[in-house]
N, CA and C atoms as an extended XYZ file, in Angstrom:
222
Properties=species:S:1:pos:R:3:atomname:S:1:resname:S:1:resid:I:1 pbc="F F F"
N       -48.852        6.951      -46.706 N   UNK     1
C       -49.821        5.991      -46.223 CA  UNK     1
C       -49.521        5.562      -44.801 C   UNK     1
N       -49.676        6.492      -44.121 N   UNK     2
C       -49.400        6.139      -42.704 CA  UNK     2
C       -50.276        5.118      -41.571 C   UNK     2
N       -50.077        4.435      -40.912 N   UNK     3
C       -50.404        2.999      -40.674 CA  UNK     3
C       -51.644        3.472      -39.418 C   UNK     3
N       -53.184        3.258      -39.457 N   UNK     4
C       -53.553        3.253      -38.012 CA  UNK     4
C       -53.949        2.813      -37.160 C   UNK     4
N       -53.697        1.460      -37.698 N   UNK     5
C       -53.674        0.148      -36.578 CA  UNK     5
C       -52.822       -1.005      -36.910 C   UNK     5
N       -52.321       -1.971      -36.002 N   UNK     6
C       -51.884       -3.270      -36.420 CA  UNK     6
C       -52.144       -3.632      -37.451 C   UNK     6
N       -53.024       -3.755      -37.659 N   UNK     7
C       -54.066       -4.584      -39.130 CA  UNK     7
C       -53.610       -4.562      -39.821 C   UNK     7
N       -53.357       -3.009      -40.400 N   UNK     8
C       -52.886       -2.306      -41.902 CA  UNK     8
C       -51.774       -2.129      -42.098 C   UNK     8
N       -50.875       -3.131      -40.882 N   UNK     9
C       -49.414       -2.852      -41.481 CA  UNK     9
C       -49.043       -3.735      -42.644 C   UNK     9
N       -47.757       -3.974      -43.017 N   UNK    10
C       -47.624       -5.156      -44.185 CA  UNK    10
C       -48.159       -6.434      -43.507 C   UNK    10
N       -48.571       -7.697      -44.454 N   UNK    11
C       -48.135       -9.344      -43.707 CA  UNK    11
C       -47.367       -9.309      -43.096 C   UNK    11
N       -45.724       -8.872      -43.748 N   UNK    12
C       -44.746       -9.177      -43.471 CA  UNK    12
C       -44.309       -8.653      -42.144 C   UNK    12
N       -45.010       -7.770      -41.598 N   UNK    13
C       -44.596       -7.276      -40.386 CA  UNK    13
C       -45.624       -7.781      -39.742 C   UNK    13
N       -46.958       -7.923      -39.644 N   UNK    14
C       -48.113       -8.545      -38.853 CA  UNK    14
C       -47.920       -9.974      -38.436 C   UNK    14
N       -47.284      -11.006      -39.696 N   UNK    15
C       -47.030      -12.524      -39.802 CA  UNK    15
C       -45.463      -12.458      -38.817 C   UNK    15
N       -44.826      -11.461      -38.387 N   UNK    16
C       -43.470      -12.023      -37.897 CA  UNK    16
C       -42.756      -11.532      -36.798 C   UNK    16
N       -43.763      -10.078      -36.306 N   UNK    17
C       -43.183       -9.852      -34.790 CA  UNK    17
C       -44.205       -9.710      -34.158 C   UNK    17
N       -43.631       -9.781      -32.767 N   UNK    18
C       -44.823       -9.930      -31.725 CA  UNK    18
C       -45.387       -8.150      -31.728 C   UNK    18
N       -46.597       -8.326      -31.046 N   UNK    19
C       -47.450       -6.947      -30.903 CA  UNK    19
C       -46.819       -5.621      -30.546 C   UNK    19
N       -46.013       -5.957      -29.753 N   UNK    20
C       -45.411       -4.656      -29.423 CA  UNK    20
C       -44.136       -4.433      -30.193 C   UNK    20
N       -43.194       -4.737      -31.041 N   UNK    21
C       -42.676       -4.493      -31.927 CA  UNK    21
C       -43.451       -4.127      -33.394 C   UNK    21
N       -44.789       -4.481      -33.661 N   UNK    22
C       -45.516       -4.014      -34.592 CA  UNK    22
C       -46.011       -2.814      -34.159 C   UNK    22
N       -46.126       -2.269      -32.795 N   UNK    23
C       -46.482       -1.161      -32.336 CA  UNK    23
C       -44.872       -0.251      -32.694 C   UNK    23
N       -44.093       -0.462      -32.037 N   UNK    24
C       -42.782        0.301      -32.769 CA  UNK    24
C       -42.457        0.695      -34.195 C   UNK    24
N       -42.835       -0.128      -35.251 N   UNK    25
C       -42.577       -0.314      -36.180 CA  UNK    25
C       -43.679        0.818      -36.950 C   UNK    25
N       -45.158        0.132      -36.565 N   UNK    26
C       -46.016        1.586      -36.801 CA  UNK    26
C       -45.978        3.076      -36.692 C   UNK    26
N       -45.524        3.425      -35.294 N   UNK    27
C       -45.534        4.663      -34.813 CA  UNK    27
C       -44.009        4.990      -35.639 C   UNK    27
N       -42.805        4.398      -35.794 N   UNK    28
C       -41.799        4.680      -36.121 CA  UNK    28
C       -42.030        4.958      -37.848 C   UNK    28
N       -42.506        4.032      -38.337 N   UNK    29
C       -43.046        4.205      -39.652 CA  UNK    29
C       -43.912        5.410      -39.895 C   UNK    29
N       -44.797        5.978      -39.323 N   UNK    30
C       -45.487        7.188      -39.035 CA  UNK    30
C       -45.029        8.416      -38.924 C   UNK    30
N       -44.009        8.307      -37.933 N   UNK    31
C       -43.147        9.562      -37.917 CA  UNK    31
C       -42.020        9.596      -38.998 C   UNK    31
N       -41.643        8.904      -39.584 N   UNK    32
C       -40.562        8.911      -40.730 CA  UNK    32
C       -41.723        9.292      -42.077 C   UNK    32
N       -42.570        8.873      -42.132 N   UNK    33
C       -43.449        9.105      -43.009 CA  UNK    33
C       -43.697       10.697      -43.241 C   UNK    33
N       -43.672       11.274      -42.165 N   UNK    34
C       -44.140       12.693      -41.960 CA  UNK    34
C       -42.748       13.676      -42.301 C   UNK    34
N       -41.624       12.882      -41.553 N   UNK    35
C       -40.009       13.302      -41.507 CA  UNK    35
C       -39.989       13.951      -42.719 C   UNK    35
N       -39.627       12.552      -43.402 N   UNK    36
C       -38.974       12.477      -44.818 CA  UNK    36
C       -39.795       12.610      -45.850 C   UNK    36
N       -40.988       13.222      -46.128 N   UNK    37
C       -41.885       13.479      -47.039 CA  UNK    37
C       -42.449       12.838      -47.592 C   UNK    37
N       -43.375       11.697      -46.509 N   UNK    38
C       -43.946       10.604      -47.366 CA  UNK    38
C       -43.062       10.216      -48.531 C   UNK    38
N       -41.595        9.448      -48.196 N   UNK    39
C       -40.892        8.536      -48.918 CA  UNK    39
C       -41.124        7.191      -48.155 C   UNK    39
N       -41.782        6.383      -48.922 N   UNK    40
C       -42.360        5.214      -48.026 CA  UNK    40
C       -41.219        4.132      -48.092 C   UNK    40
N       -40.057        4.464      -48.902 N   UNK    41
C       -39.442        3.362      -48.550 CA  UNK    41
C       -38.291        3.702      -47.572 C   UNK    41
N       -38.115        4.822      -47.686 N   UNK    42
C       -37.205        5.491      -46.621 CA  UNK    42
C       -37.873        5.209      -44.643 C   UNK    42
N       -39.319        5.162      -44.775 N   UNK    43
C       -39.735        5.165      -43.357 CA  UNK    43
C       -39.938        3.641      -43.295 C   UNK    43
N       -40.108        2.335      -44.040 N   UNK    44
C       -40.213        1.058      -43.932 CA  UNK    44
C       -39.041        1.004      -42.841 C   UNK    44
N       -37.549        1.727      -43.488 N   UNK    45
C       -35.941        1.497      -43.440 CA  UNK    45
C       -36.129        1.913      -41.993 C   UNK    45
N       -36.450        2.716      -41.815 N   UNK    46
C       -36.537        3.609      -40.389 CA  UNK    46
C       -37.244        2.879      -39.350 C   UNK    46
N       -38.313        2.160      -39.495 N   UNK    47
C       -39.234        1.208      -38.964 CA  UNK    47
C       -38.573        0.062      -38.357 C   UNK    47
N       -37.859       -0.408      -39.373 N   UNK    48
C       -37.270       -1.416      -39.355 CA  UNK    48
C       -36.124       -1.639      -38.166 C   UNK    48
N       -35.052       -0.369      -38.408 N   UNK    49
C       -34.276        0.226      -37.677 CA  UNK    49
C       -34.767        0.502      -36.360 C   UNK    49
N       -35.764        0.685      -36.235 N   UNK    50
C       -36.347        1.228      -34.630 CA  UNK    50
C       -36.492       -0.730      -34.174 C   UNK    50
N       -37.287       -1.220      -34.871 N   UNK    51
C       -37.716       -2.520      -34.168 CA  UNK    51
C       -36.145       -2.933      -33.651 C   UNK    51
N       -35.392       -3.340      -34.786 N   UNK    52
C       -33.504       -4.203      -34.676 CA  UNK    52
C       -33.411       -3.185      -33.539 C   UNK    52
N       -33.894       -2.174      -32.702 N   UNK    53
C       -32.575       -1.244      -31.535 CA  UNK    53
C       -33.456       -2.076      -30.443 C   UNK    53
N       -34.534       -2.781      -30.386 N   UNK    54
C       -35.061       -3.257      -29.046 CA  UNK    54
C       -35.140       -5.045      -29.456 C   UNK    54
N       -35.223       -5.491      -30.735 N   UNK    55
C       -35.976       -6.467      -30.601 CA  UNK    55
C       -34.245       -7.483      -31.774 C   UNK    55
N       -34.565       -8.789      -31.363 N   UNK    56
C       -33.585       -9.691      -32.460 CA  UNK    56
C       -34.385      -10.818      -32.661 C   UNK    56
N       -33.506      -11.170      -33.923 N   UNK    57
C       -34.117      -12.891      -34.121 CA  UNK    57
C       -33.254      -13.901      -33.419 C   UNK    57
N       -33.913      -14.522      -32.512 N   UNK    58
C       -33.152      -15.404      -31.771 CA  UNK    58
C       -32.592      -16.784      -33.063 C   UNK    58
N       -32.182      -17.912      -32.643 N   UNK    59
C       -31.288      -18.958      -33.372 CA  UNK    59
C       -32.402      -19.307      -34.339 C   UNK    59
N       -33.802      -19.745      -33.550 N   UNK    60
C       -34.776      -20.065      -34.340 CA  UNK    60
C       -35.718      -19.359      -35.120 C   UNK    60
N       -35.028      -17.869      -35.748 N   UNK    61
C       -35.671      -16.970      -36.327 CA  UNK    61
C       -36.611      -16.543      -35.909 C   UNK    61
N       -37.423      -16.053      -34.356 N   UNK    62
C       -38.378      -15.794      -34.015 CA  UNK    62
C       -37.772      -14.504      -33.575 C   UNK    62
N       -38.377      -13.214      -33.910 N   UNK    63
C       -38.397      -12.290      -33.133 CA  UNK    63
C       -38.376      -11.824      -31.710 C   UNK    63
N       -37.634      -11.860      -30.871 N   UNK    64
C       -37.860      -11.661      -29.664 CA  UNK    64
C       -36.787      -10.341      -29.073 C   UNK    64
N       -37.627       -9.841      -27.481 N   UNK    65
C       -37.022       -8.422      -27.377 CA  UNK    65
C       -35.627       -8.731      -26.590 C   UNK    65
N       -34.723       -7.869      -26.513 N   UNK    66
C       -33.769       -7.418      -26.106 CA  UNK    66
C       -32.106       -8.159      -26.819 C   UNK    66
N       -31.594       -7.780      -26.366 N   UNK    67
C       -29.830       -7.835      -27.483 CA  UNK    67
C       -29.534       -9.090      -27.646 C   UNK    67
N       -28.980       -9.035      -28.856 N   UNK    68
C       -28.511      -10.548      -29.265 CA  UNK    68
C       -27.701      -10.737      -28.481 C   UNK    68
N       -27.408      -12.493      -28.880 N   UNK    69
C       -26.223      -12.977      -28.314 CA  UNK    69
C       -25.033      -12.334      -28.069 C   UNK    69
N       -24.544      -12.118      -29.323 N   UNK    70
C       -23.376      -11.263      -29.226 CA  UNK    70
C       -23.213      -10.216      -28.288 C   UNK    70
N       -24.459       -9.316      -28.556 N   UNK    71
C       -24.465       -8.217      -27.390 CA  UNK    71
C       -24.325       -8.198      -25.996 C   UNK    71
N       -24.427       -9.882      -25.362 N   UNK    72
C       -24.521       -9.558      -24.290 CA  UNK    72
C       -22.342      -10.106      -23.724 C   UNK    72
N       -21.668       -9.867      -24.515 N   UNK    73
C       -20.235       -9.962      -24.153 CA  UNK    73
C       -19.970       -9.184      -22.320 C   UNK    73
N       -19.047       -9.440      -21.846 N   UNK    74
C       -18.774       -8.864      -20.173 CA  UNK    74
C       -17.750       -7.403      -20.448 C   UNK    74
């Protein structure tokens, strides 16, 4: 069930990151979909995984892009 717009992704991904991480999450979900033989829970995992390499939840649980706290050590 591969995704072909914002719309039709889960709530759970529509209600909690901004647009362009739902754009990652789609296309990433799409191609894992195709990967791994339409195993839909295997490409959610993969989706998911693509958004966490660009995007974190800041202190106040909001999604936002680039490395956590931690990540940014000298």
């Amino acid at each position: 069930m591969p995704y072909e717009s914002r719309a039709d992704l889960p709530e759970s991904v529509r209600e909690h990151l901004p647009p362009h991480a739902q754009d990652i999450y789609k296309e990433s979900f799409n191609s894992a979909w195709d990967q791994y033989g339409h195993d839909e829970s295997r490409a959610h995992r993969v989706a998911w995984g693509a958004v966490e390499r660009k995007y974190h939840k800041n202190q106040s649980g909001k999604w936002v892009e680039g490395p956590t706290e931690d990540d940014n050590s000298p």
